[in-house]
MMTF fields as JSON, N, C-alpha, C and O atoms, coordinates in Angstrom:
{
  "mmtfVersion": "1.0.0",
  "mmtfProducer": "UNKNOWN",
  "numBonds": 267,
  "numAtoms": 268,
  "numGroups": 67,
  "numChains": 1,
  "numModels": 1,
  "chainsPerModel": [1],
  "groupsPerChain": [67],
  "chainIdList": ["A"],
  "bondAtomList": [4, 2, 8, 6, 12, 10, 16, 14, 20, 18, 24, 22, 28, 26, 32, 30, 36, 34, 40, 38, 44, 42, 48, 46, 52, 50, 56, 54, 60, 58, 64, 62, 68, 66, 72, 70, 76, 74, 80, 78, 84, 82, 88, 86, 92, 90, 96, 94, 100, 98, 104, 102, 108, 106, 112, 110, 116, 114, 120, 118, 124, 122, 128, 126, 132, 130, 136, 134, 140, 138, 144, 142, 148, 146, 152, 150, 156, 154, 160, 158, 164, 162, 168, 166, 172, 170, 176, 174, 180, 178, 184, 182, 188, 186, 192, 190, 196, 194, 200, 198, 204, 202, 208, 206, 212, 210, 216, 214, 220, 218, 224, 222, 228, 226, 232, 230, 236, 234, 240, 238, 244, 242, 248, 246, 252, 250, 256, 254, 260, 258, 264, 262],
  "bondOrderList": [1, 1, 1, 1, 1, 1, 1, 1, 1, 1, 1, 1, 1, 1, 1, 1, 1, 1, 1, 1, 1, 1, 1, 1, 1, 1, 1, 1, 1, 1, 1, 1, 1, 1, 1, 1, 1, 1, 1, 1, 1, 1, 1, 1, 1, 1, 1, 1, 1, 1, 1, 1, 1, 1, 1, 1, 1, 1, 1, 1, 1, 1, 1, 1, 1, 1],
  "groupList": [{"groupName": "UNK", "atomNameList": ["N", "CA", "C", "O"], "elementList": ["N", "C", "C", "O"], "formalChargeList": [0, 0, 0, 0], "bondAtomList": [1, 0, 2, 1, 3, 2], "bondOrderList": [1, 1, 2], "singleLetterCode": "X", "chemCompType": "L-PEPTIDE LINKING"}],
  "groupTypeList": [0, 0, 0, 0, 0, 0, 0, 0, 0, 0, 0, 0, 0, 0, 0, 0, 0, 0, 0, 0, 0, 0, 0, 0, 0, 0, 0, 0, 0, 0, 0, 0, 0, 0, 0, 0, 0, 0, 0, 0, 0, 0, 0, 0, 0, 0, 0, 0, 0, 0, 0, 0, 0, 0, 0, 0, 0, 0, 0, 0, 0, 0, 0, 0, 0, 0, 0],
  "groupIdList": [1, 2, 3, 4, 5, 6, 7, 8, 9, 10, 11, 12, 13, 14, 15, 16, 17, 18, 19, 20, 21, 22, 23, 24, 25, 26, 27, 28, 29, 30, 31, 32, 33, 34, 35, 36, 37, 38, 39, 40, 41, 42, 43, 44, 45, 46, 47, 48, 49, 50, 51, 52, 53, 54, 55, 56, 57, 58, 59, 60, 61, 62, 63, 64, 65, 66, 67],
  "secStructList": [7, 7, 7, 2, 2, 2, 2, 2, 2, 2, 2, 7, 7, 7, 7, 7, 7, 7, 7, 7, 7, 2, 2, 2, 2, 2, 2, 2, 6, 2, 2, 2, 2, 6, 6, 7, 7, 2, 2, 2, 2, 2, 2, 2, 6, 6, 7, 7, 2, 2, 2, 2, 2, 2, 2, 2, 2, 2, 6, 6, 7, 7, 7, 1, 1, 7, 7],
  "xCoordList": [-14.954, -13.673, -13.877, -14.984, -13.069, -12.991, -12.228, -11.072, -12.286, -11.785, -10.796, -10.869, -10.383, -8.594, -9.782, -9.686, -10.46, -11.506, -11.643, -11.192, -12.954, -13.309, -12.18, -12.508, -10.899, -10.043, -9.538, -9.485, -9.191, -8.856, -10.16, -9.941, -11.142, -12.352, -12.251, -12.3, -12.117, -11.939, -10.443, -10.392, -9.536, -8.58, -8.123, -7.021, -8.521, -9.438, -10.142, -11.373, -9.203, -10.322, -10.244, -9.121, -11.422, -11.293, -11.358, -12.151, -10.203, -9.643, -10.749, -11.209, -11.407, -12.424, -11.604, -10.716, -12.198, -11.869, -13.2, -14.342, -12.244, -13.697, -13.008, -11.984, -13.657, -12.981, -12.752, -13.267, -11.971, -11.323, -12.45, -12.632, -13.132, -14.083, -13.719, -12.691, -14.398, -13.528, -13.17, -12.088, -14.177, -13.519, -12.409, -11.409, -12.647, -11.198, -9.877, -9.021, -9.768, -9.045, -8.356, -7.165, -9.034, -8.828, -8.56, -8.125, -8.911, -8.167, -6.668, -5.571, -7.027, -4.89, -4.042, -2.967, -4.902, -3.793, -3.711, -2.937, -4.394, -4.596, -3.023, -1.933, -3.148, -2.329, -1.072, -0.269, -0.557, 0.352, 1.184, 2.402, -0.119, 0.214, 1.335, 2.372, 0.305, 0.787, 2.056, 2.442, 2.617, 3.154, 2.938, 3.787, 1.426, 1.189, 2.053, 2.684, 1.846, 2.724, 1.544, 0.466, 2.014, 1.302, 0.338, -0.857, 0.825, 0.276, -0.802, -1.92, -0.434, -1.636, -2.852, -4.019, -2.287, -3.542, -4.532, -5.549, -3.56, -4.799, -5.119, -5.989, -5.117, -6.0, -7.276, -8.477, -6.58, -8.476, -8.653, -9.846, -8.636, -9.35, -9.772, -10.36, -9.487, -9.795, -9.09, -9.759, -7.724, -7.115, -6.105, -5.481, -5.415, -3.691, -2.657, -2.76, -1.776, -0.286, -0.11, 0.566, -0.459, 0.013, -0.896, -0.531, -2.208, -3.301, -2.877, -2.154, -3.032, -2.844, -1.293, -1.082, -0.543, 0.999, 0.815, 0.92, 0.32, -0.68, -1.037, -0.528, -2.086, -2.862, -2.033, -1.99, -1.54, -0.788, 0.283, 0.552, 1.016, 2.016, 1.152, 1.313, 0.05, -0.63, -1.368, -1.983, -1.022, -1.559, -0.227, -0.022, 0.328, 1.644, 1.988, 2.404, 1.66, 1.846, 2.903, 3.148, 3.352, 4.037, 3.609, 3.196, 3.798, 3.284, 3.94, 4.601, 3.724, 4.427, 5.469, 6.075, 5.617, 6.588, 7.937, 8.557, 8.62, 10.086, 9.752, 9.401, 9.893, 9.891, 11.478, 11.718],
  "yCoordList": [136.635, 135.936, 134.473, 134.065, 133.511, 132.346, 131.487, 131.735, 130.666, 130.026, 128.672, 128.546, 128.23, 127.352, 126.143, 125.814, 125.851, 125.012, 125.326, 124.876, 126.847, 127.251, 128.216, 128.799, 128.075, 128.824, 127.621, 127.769, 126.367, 125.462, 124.72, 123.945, 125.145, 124.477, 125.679, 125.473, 126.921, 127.926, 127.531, 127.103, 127.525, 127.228, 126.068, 126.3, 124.964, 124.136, 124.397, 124.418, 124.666, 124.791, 123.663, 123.195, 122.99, 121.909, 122.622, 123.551, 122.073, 122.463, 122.36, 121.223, 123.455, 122.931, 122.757, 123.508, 121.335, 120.927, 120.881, 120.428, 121.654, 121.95, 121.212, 121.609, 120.403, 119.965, 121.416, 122.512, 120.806, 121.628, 121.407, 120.352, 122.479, 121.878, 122.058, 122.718, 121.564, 121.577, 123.235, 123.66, 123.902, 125.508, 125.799, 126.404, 125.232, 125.79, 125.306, 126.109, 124.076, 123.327, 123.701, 123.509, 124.09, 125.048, 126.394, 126.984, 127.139, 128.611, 128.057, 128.364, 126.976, 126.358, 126.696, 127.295, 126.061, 125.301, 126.824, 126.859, 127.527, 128.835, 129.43, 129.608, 129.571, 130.355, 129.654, 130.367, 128.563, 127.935, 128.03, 128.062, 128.08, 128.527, 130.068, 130.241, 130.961, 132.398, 132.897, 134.052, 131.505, 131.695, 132.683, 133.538, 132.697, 133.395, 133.305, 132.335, 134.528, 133.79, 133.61, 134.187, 132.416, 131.935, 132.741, 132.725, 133.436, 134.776, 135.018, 134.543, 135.448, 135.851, 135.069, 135.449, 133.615, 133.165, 132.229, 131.6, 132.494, 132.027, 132.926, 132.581, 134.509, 135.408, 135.346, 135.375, 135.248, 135.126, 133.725, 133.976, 132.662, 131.402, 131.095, 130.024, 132.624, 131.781, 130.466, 129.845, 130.019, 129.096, 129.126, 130.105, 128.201, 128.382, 128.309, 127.66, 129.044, 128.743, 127.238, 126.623, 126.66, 125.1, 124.727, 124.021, 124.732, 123.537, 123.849, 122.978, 125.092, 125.078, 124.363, 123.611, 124.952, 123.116, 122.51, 121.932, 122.175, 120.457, 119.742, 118.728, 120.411, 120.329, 120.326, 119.587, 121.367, 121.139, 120.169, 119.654, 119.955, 118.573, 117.625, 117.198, 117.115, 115.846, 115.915, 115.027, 116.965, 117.684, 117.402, 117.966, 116.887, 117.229, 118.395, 118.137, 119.757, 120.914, 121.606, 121.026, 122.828, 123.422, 125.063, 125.862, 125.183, 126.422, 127.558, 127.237, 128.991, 129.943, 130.657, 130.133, 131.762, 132.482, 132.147, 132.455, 131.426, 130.741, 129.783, 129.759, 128.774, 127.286, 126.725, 125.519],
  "zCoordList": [88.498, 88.397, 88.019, 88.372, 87.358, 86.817, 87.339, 86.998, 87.949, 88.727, 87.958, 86.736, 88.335, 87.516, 86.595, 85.413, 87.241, 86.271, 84.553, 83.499, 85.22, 84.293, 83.064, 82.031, 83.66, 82.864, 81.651, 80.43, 82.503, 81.612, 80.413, 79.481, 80.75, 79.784, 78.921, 77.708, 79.345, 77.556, 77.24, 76.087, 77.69, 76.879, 76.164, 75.667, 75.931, 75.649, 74.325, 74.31, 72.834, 71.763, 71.022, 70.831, 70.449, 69.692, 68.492, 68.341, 67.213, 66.266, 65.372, 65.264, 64.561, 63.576, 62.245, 61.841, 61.497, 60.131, 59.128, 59.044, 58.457, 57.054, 55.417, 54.863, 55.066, 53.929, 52.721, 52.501, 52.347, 50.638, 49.576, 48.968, 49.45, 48.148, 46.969, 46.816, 45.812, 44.366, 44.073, 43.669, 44.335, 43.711, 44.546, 44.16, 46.049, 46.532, 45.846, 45.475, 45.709, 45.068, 43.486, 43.241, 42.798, 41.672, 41.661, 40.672, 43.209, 43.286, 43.792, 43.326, 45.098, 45.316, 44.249, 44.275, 42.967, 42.015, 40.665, 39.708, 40.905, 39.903, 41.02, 40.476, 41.996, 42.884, 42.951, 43.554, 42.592, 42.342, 41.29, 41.118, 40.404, 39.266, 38.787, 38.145, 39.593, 39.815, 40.892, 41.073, 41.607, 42.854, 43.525, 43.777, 44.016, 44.833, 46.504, 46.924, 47.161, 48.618, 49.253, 49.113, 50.233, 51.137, 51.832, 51.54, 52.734, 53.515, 52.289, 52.093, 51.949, 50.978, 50.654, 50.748, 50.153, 50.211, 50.875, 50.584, 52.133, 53.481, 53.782, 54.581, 53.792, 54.349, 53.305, 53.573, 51.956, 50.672, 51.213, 51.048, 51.631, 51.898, 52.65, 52.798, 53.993, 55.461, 56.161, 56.988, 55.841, 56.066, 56.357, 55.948, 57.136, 57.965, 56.735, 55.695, 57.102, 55.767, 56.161, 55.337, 56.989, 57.226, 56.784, 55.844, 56.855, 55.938, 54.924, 54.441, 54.086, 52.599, 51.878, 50.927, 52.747, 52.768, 52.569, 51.488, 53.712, 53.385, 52.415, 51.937, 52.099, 50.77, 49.218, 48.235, 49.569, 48.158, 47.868, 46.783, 49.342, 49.216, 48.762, 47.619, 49.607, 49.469, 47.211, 46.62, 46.792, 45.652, 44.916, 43.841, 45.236, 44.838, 43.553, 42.423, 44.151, 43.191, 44.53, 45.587, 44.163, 44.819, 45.018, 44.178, 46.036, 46.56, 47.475, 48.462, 47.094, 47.345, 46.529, 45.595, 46.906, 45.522, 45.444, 44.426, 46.574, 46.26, 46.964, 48.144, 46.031, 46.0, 46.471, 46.52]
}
């Protein structure tokens, strides 16, 4: 059993950040291109529908199949 301590130190995840590298950056903007939907292409990137938002606002391209 785990006691109120050890329950709060696993729940407790520090958020990992991995930069955007250039090929990722060029599949974003291919998929933008294609209005791909979101869902879709954070499951091929390994990435949240909110980072890839992100990214493309700060990109200023637009992203997802209805804009």
């Amino acid at each position: 059993m785990m006691d109120a301590q050890q329950m709060a130190k696993k729940a407790k995840k520090k958020p990992v950040r991995r930069l955007f590298s250039k090929d990722e950056l060029k599949t974003l903007k291919a998929h933008s291109k294609a209005r791909t939907p979101v869902a879709k292409i954070a499951k091929q990137m390994k990435r949240t529908e909110g980072s890839l938002r992100q990214k493309a606002n700060k990109l200023g391209i637009g992203l997802g199949h209805m804009r």
